[in-house]
C-alpha positions as CSV (number, residue, x, y, z in Angstrom):
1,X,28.3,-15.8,16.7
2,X,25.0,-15.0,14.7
3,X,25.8,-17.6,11.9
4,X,26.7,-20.6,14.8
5,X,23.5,-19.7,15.6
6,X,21.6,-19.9,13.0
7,X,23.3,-23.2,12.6
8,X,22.3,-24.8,15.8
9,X,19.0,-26.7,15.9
10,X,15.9,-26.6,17.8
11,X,14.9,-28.8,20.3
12,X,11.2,-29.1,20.7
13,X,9.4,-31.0,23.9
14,X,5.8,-32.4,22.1
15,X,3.2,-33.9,24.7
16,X,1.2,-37.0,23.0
17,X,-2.2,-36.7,22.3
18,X,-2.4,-32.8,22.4
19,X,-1.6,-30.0,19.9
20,X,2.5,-30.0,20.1
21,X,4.1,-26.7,21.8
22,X,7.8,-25.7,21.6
23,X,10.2,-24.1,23.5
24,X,13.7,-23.5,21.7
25,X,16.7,-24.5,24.2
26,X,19.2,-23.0,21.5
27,X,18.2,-19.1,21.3
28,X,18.6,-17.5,17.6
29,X,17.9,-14.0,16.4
30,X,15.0,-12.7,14.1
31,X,11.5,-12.3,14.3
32,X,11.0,-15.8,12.1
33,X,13.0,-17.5,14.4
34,X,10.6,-16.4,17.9
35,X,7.7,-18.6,16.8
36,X,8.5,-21.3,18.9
37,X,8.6,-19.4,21.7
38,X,5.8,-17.0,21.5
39,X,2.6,-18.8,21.4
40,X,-0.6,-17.2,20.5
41,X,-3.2,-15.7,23.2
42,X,-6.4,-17.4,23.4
43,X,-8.0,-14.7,22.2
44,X,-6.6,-15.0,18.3
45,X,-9.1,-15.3,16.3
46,X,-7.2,-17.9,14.2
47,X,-6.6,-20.3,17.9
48,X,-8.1,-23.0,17.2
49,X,-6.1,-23.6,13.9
50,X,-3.2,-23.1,15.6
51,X,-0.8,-26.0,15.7
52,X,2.6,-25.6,16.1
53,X,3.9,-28.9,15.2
54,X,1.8,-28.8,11.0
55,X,3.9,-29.3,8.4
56,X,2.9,-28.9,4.7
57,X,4.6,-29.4,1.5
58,X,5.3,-25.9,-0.9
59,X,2.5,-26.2,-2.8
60,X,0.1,-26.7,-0.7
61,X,1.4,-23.1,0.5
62,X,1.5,-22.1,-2.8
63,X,-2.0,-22.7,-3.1
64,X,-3.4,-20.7,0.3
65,X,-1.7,-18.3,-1.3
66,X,-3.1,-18.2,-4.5
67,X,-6.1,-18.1,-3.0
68,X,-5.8,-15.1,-0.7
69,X,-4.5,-13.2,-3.7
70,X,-7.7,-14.6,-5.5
71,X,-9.9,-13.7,-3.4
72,X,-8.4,-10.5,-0.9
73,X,-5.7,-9.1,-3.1
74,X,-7.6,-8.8,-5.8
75,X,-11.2,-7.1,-4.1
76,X,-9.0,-4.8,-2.0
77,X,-7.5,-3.9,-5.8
78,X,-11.4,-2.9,-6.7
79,X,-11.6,-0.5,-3.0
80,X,-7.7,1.0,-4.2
81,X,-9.4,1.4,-7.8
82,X,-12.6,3.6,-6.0
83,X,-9.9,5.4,-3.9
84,X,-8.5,6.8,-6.6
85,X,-11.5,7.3,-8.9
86,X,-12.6,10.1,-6.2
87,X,-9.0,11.2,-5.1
88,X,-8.5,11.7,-9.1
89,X,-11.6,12.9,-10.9
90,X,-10.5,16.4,-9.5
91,X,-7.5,16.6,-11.6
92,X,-9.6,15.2,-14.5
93,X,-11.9,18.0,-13.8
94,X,-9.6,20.6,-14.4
95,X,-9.4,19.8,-18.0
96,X,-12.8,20.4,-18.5
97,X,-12.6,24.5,-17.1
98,X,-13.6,23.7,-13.6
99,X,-12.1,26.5,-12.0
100,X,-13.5,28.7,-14.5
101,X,-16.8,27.2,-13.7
102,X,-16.4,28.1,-10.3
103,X,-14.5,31.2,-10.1
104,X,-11.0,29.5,-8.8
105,X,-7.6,30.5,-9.4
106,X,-4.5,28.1,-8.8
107,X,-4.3,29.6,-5.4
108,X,-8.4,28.8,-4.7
109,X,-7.3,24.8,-6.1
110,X,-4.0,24.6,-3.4
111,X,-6.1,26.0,-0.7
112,X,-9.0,22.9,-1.8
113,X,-5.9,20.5,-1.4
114,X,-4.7,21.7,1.5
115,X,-8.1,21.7,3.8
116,X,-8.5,18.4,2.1
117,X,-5.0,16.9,3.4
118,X,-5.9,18.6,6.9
119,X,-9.0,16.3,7.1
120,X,-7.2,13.9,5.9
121,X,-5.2,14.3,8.7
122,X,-7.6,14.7,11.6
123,X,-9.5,11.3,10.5
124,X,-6.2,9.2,10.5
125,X,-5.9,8.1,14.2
126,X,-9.6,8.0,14.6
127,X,-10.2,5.9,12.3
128,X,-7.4,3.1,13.2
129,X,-9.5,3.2,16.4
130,X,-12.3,2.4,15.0
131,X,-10.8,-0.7,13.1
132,X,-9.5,-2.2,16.0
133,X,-12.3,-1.6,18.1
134,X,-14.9,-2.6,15.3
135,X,-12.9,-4.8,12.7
136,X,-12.2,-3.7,9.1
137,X,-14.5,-5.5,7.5
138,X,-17.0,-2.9,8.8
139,X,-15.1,0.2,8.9
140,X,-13.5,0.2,5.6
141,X,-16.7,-0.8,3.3
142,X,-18.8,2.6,5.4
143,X,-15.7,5.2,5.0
144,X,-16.0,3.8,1.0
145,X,-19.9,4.8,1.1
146,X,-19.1,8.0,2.9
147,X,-16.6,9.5,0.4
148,X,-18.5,8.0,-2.8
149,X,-21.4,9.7,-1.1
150,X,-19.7,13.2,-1.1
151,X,-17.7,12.8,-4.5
152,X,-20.7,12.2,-6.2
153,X,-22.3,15.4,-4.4
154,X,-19.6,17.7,-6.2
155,X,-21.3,17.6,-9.3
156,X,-23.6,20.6,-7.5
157,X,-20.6,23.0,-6.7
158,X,-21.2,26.4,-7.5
159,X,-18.6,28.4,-6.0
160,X,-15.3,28.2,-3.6
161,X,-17.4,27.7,-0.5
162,X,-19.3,24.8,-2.0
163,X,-15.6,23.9,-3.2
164,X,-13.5,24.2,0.0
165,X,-16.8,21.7,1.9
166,X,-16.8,19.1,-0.3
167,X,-12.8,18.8,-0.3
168,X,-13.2,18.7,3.8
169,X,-15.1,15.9,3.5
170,X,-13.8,13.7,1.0
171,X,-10.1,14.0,3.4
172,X,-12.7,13.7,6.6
173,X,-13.8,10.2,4.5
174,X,-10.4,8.9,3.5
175,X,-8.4,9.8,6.1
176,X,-7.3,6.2,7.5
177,X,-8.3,3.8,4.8
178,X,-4.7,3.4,3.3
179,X,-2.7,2.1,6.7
180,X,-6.2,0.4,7.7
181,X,-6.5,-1.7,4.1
182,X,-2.3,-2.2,4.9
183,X,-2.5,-3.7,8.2
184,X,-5.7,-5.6,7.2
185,X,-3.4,-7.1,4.7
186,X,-1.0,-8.1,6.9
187,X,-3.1,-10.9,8.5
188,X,-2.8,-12.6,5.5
189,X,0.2,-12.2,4.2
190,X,4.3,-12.7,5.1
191,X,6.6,-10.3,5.6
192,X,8.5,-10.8,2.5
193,X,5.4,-11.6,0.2
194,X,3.6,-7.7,1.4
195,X,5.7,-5.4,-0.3
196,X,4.8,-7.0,-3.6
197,X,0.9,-7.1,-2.5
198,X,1.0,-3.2,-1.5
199,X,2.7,-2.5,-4.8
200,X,-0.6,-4.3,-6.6
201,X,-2.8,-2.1,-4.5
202,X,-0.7,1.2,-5.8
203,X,-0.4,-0.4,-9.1
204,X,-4.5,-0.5,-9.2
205,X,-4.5,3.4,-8.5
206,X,-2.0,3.8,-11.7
207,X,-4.9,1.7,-13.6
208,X,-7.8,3.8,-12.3
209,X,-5.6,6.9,-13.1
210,X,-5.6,5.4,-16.7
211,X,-9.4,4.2,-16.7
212,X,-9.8,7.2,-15.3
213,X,-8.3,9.4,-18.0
214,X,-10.3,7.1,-20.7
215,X,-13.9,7.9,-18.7
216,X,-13.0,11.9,-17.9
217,X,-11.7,12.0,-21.8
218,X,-15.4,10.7,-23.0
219,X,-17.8,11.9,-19.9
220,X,-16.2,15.3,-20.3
221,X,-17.6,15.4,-23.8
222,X,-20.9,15.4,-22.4
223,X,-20.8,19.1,-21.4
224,X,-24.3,20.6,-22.8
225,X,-26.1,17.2,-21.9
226,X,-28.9,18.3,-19.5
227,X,-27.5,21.9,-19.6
228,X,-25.0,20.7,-17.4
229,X,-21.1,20.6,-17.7
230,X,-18.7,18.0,-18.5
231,X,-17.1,18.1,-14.8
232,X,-20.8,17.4,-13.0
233,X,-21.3,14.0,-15.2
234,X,-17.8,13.0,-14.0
235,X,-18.6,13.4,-10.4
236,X,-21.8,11.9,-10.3
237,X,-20.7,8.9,-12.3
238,X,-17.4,8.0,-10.5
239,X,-19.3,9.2,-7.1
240,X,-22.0,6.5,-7.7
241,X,-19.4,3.5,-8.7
242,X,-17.5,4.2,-5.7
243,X,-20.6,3.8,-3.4
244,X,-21.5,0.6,-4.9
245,X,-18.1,-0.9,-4.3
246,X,-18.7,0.4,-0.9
247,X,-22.1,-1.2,-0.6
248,X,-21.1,-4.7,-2.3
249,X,-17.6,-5.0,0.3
250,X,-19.6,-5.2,3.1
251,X,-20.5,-8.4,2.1
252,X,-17.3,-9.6,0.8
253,X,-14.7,-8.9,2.9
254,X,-14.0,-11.3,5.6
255,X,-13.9,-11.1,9.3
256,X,-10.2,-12.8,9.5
257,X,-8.5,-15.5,7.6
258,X,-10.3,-18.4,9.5
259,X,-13.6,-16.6,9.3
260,X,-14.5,-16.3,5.5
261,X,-18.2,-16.9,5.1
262,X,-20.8,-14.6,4.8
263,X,-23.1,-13.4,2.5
264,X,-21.4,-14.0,-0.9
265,X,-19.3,-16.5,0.1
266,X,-21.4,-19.1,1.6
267,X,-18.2,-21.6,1.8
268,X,-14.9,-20.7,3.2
269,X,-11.7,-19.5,1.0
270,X,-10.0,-22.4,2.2
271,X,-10.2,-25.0,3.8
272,X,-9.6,-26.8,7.6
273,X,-6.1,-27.7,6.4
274,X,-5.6,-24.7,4.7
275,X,-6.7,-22.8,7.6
276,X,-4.4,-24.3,10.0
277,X,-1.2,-23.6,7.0
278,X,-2.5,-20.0,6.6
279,X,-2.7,-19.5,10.8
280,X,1.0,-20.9,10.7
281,X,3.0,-19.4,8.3
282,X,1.9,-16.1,8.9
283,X,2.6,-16.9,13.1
284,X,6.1,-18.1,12.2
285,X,6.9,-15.3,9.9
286,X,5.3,-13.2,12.8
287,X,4.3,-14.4,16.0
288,X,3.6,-10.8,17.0
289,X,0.0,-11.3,15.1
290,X,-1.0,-14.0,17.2
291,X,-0.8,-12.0,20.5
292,X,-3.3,-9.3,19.6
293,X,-6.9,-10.0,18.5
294,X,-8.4,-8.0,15.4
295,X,-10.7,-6.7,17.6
296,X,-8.6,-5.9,20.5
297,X,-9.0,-1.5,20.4
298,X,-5.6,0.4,20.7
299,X,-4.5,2.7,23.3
300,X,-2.8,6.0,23.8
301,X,0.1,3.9,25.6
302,X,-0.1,2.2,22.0
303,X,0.2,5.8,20.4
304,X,3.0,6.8,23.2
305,X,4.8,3.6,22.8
306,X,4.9,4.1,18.7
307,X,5.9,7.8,19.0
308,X,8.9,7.3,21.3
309,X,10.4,4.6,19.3
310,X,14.0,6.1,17.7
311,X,14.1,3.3,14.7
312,X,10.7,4.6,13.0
313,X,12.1,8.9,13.3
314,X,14.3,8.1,10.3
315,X,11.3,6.5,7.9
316,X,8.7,9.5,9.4
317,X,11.3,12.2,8.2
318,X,11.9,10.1,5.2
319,X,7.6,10.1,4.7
320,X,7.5,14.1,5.4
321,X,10.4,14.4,2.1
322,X,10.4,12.0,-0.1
323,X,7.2,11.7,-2.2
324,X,7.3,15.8,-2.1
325,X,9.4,16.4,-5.6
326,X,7.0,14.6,-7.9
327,X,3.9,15.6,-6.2
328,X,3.2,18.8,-7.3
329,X,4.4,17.8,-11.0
330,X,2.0,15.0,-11.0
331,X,-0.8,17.3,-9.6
332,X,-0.6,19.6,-12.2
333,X,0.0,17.3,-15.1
334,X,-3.5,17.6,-16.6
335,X,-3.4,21.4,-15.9
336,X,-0.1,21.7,-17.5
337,X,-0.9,19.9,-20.3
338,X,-3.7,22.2,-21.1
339,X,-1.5,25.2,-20.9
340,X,0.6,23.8,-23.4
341,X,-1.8,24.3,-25.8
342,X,-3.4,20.5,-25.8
343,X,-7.3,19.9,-25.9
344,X,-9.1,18.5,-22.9
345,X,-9.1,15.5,-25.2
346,X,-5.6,15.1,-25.4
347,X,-4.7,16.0,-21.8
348,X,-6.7,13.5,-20.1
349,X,-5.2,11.2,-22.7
350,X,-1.2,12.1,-22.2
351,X,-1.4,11.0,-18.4
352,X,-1.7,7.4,-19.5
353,X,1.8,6.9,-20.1
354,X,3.0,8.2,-17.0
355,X,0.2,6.0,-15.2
356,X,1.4,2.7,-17.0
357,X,5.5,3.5,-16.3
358,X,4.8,3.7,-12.8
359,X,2.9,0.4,-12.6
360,X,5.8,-1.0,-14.4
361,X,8.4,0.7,-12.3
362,X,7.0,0.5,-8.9
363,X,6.6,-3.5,-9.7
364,X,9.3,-4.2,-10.7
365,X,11.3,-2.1,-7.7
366,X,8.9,-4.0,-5.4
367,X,9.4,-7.4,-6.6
368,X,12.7,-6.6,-6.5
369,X,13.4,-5.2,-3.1
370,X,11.2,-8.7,-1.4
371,X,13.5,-11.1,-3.6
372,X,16.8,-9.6,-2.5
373,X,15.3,-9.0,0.7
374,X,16.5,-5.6,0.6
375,X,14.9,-2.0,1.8
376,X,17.2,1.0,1.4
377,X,18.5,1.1,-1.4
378,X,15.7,-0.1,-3.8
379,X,14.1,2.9,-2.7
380,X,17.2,5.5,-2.8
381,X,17.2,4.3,-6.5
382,X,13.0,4.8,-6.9
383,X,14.2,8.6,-5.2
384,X,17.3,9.2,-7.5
385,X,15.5,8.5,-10.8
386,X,13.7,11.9,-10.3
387,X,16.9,14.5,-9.6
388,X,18.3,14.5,-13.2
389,X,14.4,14.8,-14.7
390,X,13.9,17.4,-12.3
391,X,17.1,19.0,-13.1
392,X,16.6,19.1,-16.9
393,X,13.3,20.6,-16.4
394,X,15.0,23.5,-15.0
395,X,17.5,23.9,-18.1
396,X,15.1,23.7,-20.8
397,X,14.1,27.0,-22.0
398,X,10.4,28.4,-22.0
399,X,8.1,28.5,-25.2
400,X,8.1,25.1,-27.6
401,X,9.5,22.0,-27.2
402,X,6.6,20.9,-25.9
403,X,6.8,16.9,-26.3
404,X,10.2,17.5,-24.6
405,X,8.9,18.9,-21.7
406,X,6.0,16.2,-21.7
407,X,8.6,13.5,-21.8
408,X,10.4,15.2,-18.9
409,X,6.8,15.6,-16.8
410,X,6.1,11.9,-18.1
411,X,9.1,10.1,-16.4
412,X,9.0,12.3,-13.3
413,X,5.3,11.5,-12.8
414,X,5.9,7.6,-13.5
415,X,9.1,7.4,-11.3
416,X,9.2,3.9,-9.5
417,X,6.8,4.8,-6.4
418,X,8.5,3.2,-3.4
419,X,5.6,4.0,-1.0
420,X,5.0,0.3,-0.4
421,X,8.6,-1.2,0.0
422,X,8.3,1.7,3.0
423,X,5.2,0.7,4.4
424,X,6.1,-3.3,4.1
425,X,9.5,-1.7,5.7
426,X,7.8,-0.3,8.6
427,X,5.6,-3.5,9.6
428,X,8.6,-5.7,9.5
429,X,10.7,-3.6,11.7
430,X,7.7,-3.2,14.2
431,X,6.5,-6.1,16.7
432,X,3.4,-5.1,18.4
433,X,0.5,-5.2,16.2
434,X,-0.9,-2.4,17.6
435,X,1.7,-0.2,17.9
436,X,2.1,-1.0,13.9
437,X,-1.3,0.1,13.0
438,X,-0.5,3.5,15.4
439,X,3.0,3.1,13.3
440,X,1.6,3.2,9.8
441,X,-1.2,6.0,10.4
442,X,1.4,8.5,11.9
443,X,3.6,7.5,8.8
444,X,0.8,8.2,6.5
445,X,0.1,11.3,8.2
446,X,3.7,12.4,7.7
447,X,3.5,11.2,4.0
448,X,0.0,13.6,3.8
449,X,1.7,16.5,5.9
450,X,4.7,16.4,2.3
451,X,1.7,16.3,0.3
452,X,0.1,19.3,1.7
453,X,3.9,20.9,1.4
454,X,4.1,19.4,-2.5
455,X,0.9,20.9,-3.2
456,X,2.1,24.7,-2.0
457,X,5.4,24.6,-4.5
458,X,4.0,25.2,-7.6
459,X,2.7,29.0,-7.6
460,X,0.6,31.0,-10.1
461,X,3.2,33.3,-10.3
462,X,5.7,30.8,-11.4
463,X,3.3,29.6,-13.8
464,X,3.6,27.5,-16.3
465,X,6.9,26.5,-16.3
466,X,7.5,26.7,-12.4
467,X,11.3,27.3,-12.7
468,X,11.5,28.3,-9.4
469,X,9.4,25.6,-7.6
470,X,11.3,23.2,-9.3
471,X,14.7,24.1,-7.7
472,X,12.9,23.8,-4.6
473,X,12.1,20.1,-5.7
474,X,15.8,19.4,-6.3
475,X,16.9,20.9,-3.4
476,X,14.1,18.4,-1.6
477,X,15.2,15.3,-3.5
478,X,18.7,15.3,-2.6
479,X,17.7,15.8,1.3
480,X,15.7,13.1,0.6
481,X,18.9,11.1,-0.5
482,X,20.7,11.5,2.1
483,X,18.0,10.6,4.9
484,X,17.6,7.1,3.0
485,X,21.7,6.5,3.6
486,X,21.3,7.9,7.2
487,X,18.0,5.9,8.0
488,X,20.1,2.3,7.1
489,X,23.3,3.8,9.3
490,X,21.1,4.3,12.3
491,X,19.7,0.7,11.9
492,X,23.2,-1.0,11.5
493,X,24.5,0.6,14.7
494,X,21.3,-0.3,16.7
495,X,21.6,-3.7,15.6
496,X,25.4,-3.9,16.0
497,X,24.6,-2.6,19.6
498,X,21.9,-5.6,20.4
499,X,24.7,-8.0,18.7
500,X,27.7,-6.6,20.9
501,X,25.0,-7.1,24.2
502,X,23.8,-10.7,22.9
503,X,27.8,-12.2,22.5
504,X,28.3,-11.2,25.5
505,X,25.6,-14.0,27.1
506,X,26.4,-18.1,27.6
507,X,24.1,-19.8,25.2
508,X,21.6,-20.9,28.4
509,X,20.9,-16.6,29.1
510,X,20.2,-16.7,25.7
511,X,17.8,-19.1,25.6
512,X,16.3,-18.0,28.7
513,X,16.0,-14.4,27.4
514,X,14.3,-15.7,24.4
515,X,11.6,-17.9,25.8
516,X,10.5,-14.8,28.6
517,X,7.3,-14.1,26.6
518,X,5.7,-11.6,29.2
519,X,9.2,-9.1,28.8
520,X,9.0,-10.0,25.0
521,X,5.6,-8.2,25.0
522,X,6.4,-5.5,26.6
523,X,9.8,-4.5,25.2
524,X,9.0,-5.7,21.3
525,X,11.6,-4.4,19.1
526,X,14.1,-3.1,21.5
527,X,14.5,-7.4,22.4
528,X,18.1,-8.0,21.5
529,X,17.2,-10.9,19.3
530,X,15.2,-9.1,17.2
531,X,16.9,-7.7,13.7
532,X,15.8,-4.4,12.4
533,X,15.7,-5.1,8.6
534,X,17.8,-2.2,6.4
């Protein structure tokens, strides 16, 4: 029954000498196929460019896009890059005898992480708040200038104290920007062109992990200069750059893809035409965007409404497990290195491989999982590639072979990082634009609540070969396994149920279902024509 649908055309009533509207008479399931009954409110900031009856040619699409990528992708890139400057430099740091410096064991440096990922935390929901109450172009470019502010303030530790504050503040400062920069993204992009994008802004925080690693391997070497160590030249430096990218977005970003200008660009990205095919394609792909403004603040019905909704429990569990077995081997990379016996030189240099696999991995994975159109699956394989590392980590025996147990450390850190076929996974199978941003920050909360877990595996006492926090990780990895293959059952049988419900209506309830916009609103992605993607 789906497939005569999808068969059966659409008739569309157009009133001369106005902007053409449509209402379907044959009803068809999928969120692509609800534009032309779900018009925008008047309150869309892209409204005026809305017209439902444009038609352009594939280039001309082609080139909005190619713009947004020039323009957006590329300067949210630069933001990812000063995220991870100040969420790495720690790590870097370590090389160079911080928590000699400052009177830390391991124990001190998990404790740092942890109170950091609690902040983290805290600032989530606030802060998607404060983007759809005051608009990212605002809130983004001052949480930028906040962190930079207090990574750049580290450089004057002295002690755990002055340790544990600082790590409080940089979480207090970042919490929120990830699922804020995501659904920002969004507005600009389709469905199956975001997973690719996202993967770009994860890719950019492999490259400043490798830029990184260059600048810590020759600012470290600056320990003496000014009586200073190497550790408080890193800081400072990468504290300053990141406040000037801060500084210099809040005059780039835009307000919304029809409102471009401002102080840098005194034209618009695109132009009338190209505003009207931008406003279009992303309403058809989703004509969920066009019924909440930017602007438009969220609620706690918004938080209730995202919370109580069974089809995103699977992908929270899968955030809480998933990223845990290679996060702790990742965090200690540098440390591990150096206990191997290699210089701070030459640790800060042998986590450049494992930065530029991943780019290449999680690319490729991405690019993958939006041709096929596929979610499950691409990222059971991005999970699976770490067990048999893992396991062979176990085997090997202590003392020597120590460019075996790099290689081993190498491909577990530089596994294909699936985060953003997830996060593109959650918007698509989300309707409400609000209840997606609530969506993705309780996600990425999860994701930071497996972080704070990863970061308590690894114990001095098993240290440095961590035999026993690495069966943990096993363990973890093939729950994580399972939850993928039981996340894509629970889908299939909600959308079997929605199918079974729909085949039961004539063709004219159907239709008449479809075109109800107010009940669309309210019930979103329960609406039996609307396909949860697997």
């Amino acid at each position: 029954m789906i497939d005569t649908d999808k068969k059966m055309d659409v008739d569309r009533k157009k009133v001369s000498g106005e902007p053409s509207t449509s209402q379907i008479s044959v009803a068809r399931v999928g969120r692509e196929n609800l534009s032309d009954s779900l018009a925008p409110h008047e309150t869309y900031e892209g409204r005026h460019r809305f017209d439902p009856g444009a038609t352009w040619t594939e280039q001309e699409e082609r080139r909005v896009v190619w713009k947004t990528d020039l323009y957006l992708l590329s300067w949210i890139c630069v933001m990812f890059f000063g995220l991870q400057l100040d969420s790495g430099n720690l790590s870097n740091a370590l090389a160079d005898n911080l928590l000699k410096d400052l009177h830390l064991t391991s124990d001190d440096y998990n404790n740092g992480t942890t109170i950091q990922l609690l902040c983290f935390l805290t600032a989530e929901f606030p802060v998607q708040f404060l983007t759809k109450r005051y608009g990212f172009k605002h809130v983004l470019p001052t949480m930028m200038m906040l962190w930079g502010t207090v990574s750049w303030s580290q450089a004057w530790m002295t002690n755990r104290t002055s340790f544990y504050i600082t790590r409080a503040f940089i979480g207090a400062c970042e919490g929120g920007f990830i699922p804020g920069t995501i659904l920002f993204a969004t507005y600009f992009y389709k469905t199956k062109e975001l997973a690719i994008r996202l993967a770009c802004f994860w890719s950019t925080l492999n490259v400043a992990r490798v830029i990184s690693a260059l600048l810590a391997a020759g600012i470290l070497e600056m320990r003496g200069v000014g009586g200073k160590s190497g550790w408080f030249w890193l800081f400072l430096i990468e504290g300053l750059l990141t406040f000037l990218i801060g500084a210099i977005s809040f005059f780039y970003l835009p307000q919304s893809p029809t409102s471009t200008k401002g102080f840098i660009f005194r034209n618009s990205w695109y132009t009338e035409r190209e505003e009207t095919i931008m406003t279009k394609r992303v309403l058809r792909d989703d004509p969920a965007k066009g019924l909440t403004a930017l602007k438009e603040p969220a609620t706690w019905k918004d938080v209730k409404a995202s919370w109580s909704d069974s089809s995103m429990w699977g992908l929270y569990f899968i955030g809480l497990v998933a990223y845990i077995p290679a996060t702790p081997v990742t965090g200690y990379l540098t440390l591990t290195l150096k206990r191997l016996g290699y210089s701070t030189f030459n640790s800060n240099m042998l986590t450049i491989p494992a930065a530029v696999l991943q780019i290449i991995t999680m690319l490729t994975l991405s690019y993958s999982s939006d041709y096929f159109n596929e979610r499950t699956f691409h990222c059971f394989l991005g999970e699976f590639w770490i067990l048999p590392i893992l396991a062979a980590l176990i085997t090997i025996p202590d003392g020597g072979r120590n460019w075996a147990r790099f290689s081993m450390i190498t491909l577990i850190s530089g596994y294909p990082y699936f985060h953003p076929i997830v996060s593109s996974w959650i918007s698509e199978n989300t309707f409400d634009v609000k209840k997606r941003a609530i969506t993705a920050a309780t996600y990425n909360v999860i994701v930071q609540i497996g972080s704070l877990i990863g970061s308590q595996i690894y114990r001095s006492y098993d240290s440095p070969y961590y035999h026993q926090g690495n069966k943990v990780l096993v363990s973890i990895c093939a729950l994580s396994l399972v939850a993928f293959l039981a996340q894509r059952a629970y889908l299939s049988i909600l959308n079997k149920r929605k199918e079974k419900i729909r085949d039961s209506m004539s063709i004219g309830e159907r239709s008449v279902y479809q075109n109800d916009q107010v009940a669309r609103e309210l019930d979103g992605n329960k609406r039996l024509d609307f396909r949860f993607k697997c």
